[in-house]
C-alpha positions, 0 to 999 in steps of 0.5 A: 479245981480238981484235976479231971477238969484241969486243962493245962497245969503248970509245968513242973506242978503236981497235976502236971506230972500226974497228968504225964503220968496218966499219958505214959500208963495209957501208952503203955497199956497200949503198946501191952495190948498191941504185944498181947494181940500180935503175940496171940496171932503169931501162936495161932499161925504157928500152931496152925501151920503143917511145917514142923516148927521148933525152937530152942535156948542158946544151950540148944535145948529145944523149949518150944514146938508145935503139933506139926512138929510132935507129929514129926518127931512121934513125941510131946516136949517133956515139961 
């Protein structure tokens, strides 16, 4: 019988820990479109907003800033 039509298999078989497997993969592909959509939402807040915003790495090197924030400081980031 092949697996697609398998309803419960055994635990501790074969099917069974691909059919785990399969479970864990959808949940995960879930929770990275999840990230992927609320990370492309917060981009489009932060470019978006007039506030200047910015942010930088524990040495204090700013890595990240927005237009407004461009603006404000008359300069591009260097990359």
């Amino acid at each position: 019988m092949p697996l697609s039509e398998s309803r419960s298999a055994p635990a501790g078989s074969i099917e069974q820990a691909l059919e785990d497997c399969r479970r864990e993969l959808a949940s995960a592909r879930a929770l990275n479109q999840r990230f992927q959509a609320e990370r492309s939402e917060l981009a489009a807040v932060l470019e978006g907003s007039r506030d200047a915003i910015w942010s930088w790495d524990p040495d204090g090197t700013i890595v990240r800033w927005n237009k407004a924030a461009e603006h404000l400081f008359a300069t591009a980031p260097r990359r």
